[in-house]
N, C-alpha and C positions, 0 to 999 in steps of 0.2 A: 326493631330499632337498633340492631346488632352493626356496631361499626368496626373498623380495624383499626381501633387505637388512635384515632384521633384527637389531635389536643390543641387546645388553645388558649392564650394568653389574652387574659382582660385585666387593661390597669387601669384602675381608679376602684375605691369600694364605695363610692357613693353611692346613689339607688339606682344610677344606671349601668353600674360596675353590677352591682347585687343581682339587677333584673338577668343582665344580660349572662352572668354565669350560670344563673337560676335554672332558663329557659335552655343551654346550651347543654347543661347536664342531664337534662329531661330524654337525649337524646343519647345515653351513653359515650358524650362526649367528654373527656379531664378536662378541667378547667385549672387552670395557676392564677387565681386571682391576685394583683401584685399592690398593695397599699402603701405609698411611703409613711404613712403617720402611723400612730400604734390603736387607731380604733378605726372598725369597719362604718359605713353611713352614711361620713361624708358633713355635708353642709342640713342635707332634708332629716336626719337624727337630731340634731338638735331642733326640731319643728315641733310646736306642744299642738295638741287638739284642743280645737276653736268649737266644738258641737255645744249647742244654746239648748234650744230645748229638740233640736234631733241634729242631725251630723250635718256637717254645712260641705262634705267633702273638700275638705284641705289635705287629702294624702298622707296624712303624717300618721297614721295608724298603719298607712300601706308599708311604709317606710320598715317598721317594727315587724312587720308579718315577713315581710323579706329578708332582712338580719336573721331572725333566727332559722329559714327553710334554707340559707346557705350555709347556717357554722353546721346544720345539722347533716349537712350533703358529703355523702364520703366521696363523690367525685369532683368537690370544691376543695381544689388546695389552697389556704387562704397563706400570702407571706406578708405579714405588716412589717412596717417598720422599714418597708424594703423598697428599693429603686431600679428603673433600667440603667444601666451603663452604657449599654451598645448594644446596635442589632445589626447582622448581616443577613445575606440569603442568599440560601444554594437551593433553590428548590424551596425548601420548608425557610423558617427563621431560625436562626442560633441568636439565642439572646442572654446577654451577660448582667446577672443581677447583683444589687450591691444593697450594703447596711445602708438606712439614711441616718442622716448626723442626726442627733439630736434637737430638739427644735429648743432656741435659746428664751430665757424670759419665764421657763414653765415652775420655777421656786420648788422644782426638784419632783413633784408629783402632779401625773396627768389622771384627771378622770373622767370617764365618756359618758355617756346621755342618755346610754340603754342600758337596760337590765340584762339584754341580749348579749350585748359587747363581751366579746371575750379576749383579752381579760376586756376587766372593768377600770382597773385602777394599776396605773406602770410609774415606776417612780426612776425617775432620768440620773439622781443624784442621788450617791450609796449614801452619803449622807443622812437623807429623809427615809430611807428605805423604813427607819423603827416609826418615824411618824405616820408610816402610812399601814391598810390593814392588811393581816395577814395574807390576805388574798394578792396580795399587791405582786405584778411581774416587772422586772428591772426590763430600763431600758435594752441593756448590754442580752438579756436572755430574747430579743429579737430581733427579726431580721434575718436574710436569706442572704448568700454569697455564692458566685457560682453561673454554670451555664443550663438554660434553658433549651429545647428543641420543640417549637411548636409547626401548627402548620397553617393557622390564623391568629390573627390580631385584631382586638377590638380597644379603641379608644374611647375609653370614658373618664377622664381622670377629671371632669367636671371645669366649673368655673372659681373664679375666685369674687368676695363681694367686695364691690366699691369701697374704698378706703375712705369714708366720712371726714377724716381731717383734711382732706383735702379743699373741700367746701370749709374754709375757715372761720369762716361769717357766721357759724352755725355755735360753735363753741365744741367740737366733738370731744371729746376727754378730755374738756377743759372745765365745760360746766358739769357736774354726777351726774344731772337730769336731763340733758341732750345725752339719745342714746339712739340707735339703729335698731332697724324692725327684728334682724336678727338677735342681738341683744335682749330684745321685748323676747322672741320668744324661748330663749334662754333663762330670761327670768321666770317666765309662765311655767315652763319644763318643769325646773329645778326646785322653784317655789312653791308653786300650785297655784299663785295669783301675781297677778301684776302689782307691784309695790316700786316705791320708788328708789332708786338707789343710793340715795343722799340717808333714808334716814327708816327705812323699809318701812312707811305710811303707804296706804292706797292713794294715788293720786285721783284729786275728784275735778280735775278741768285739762285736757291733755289734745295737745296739735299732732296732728300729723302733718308731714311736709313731704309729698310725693315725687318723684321723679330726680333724688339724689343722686345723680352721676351718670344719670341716663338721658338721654334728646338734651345731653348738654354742648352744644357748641362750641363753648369757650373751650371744654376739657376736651373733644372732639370724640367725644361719645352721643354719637346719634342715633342708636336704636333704640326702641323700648324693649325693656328689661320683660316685658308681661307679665312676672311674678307681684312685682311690686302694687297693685290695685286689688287683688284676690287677696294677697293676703293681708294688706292694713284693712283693707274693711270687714274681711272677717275675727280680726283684734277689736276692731274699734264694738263691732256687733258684740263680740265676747265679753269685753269691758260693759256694755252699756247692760247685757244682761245681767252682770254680777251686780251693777250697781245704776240701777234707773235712771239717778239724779247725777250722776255721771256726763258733765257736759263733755263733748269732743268737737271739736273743729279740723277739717279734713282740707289743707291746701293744696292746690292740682294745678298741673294744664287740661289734662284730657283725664278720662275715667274709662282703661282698657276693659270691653265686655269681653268676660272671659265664657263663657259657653251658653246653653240655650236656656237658663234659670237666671242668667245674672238681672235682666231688667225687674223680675219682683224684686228679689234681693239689692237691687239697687236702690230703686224709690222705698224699700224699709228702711236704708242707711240716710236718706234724704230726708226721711221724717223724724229722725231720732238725732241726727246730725245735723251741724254745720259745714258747708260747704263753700268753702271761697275760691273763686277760678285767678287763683294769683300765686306767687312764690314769692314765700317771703325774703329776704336778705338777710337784716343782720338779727343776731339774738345778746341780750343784754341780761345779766343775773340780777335779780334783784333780792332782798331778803327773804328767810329759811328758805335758800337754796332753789328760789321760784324763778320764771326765766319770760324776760320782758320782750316780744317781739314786734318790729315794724313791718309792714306791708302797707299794699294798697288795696283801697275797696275795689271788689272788683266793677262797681257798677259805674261809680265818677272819676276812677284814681285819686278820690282824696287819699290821704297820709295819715293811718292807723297803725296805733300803739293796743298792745292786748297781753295778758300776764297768765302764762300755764306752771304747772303744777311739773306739768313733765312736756318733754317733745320730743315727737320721735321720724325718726331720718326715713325714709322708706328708699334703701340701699337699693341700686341697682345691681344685675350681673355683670362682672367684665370676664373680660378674654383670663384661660387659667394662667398662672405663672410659668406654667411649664411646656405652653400652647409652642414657641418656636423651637425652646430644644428638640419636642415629639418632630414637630413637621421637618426637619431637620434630618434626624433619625429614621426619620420613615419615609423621609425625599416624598414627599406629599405637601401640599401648600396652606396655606392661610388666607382668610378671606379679608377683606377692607376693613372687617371690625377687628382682626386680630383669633378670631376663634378660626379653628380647625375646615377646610372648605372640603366640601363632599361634590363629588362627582357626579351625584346624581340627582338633579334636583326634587324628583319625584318622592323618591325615602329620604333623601339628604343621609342615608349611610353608610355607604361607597365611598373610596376615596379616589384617586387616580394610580394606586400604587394598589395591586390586584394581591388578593388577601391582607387587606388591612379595610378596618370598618368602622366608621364612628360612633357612639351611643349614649344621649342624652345633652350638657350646655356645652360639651367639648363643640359639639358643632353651634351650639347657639342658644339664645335662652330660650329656657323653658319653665314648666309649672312639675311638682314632682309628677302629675298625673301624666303632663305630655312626656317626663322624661320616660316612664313607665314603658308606655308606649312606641316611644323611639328605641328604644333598649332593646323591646320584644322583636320589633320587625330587622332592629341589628342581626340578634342572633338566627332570625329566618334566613336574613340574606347567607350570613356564615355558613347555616346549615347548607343551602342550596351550593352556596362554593366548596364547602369539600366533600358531596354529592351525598350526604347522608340521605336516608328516605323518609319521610315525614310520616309513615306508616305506622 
């Protein structure tokens, strides 16, 4: 596997940033893995395990296995906190890195989701620095400045998730208890059980409302997201195991099959569940913090009122924030949704600008397991470009 110093540049540390430095290093390849936030993961670290009574494969254990086989990689050079500024190329890429600012809002102390995370806990503001533990690293102690020399590029700097106040009608950070799937599993994570955030009771009657931001029209987001049915119904499974008597009602257009187990897995959800093929519209608070919504049946369109404990938003993926500066910078294009467009439709990760590669929702959604995937056969393609031998 002996190469001549070849190196490459992967920005994003989400799981398809993580996969794809993983697999590149495998080949005595350097990898400069480049993260603007201060914790490796990404969006799939914060993902709690959904296993009932055996493992329902949600990936989020995958996720934690790959964190730590990269901090522990001495050919992963990991820079958080850090950004591209510019790329040119003369042959290879010279690429100009920079501090990212500070992310605003954070009450002075960040802490991340894994035990892996290194650090764990950065504190933005000297201020809090005594409130926080001693383990804590200041913002200001990271972050890279400086030039880069690589000789591929792989994009995975991921998606970003639908912003739920946008869907107003819903109450998002207006009602405690309207919350998004990500949230849910944030609180799963953190917690160890789903509780409510109004008053941290277990909620025992709770909606899901599918396809938040996604095959919406009005907002002209027409794809489906495919995460979002994998992973509310293995919450909803989760909750109903913790707690039997656990009613849940499930509102949809469609119910994306995600691989060749989902139809048991489906008709179990159909027996323990509520399923109404409608979206609802408006939500109304009603007393201790309970939340009243209207819809229509799906069978007559009559005009039903229903009162949960909790509800929860199943966020779609959108295109990342950072999707046209990259395409930009890398004089490479973007596709009709906005995310990253690959050259090749076969792997989808090729781009039209030769050594540069896509890896994971930069090019589109996906599930962690497909990002997994797409990451892998990135870094094959990578390899095959700068002729490494697979030997």
């Amino acid at each position: 596997m002996a190469t001549d110093s070849k190196k490459v540049m992967v920005i994003g540390g989400g799981i398809a940033g993580l996969t794809a430095a993983w697999e590149l290093s495998q080949f005595d390849i350097d990898v400069e893995l480049i993260e603007k936030s201060c914790f490796l993961g990404g969006h799939a670290i914060q993902f709690c395990c959904k296993a009932t009574d055996e493992c329902v494969v949600c990936g989020a254990c995958s996720v934690e296995d790959m964190l730590k086989k990269v901090i522990n990689q001495p050919r992963i050079h990991v820079h958080l906190a850090t950004q591209v500024a510019s790329i040119t190329r003369n042959g290879a890429f010279q690429v100009q890195l920079e501090k990212s600012a500070a992310p605003a809002g954070s009450a002075g102390v960040l802490t991340g989701y894994s035990k892996n995370n290194q650090p764990l806990i950065v504190t933005t503001d000297p201020a809090q620095a005594d409130a926080a533990s001693k383990d804590a690293v200041a913002w200001n102690d990271l972050g890279t400045s400086g030039r880069l020399d690589v000789d591929a590029v792989v994009l995975a700097s991921g998606f970003q998730p639908f912003d739920a106040r946008a869907k107003g009608t819903y109450g998002y950070q207006k009602f405690p208890n309207v919350v998004t799937g990500l949230d849910l599993e944030r609180i799963k994570r953190t917690q160890g059980a789903i509780v409510r955030p109004s008053d941290g009771q277990a909620p025992k009657k709770i909606a899901f409302i599918q396809c938040v931001g996604s095959r919406d029209e009005r907002l002209g987001n027409l794809w489906c997201s495919h995460v979002c049915c994998p992973y509310a119904l293995r919450m909803a499974q989760d909750i109903k195991h913790a707690d039997p008597e656990a009613q849940i009602t499930v509102f949809y257009m469609d119910i994306q099959n995600t691989n060749k187990n989902f139809p048991l897995f489906y008709d179990k959800c159909r027996a323990d569940m509520t399923f109404v093929r409608n979206i609802p519209v408006d939500v109304y608070p009603e007393d201790g913090d309970r939340l009243r919504m209207r819809f229509l049946d799906d069978a007559d369109g009559t005009a039903l009122n229903d009162t949960f404990d909790m509800i929860v938003l199943s966020i779609g993926i959108a295109p990342g924030a950072d999707n046209a500066a990259l395409a930009e910078a890398m004089e490479i294009e973007l596709n009709a949704d906005g995310f990253l467009a690959a050259a090749d439709a076969q792997t989808k990760t090729a781009t039209s600008q030769n050594g540069v590669f896509l890896a994971g929702t930069v090019e589109g959604p996906r599930t962690i397991a497909a990002s997994i995937a797409h990451a892998g056969q990135a870094a094959s393609d990578v390899i095959n470009h700068l002729g490494v031998s697979h030997d």
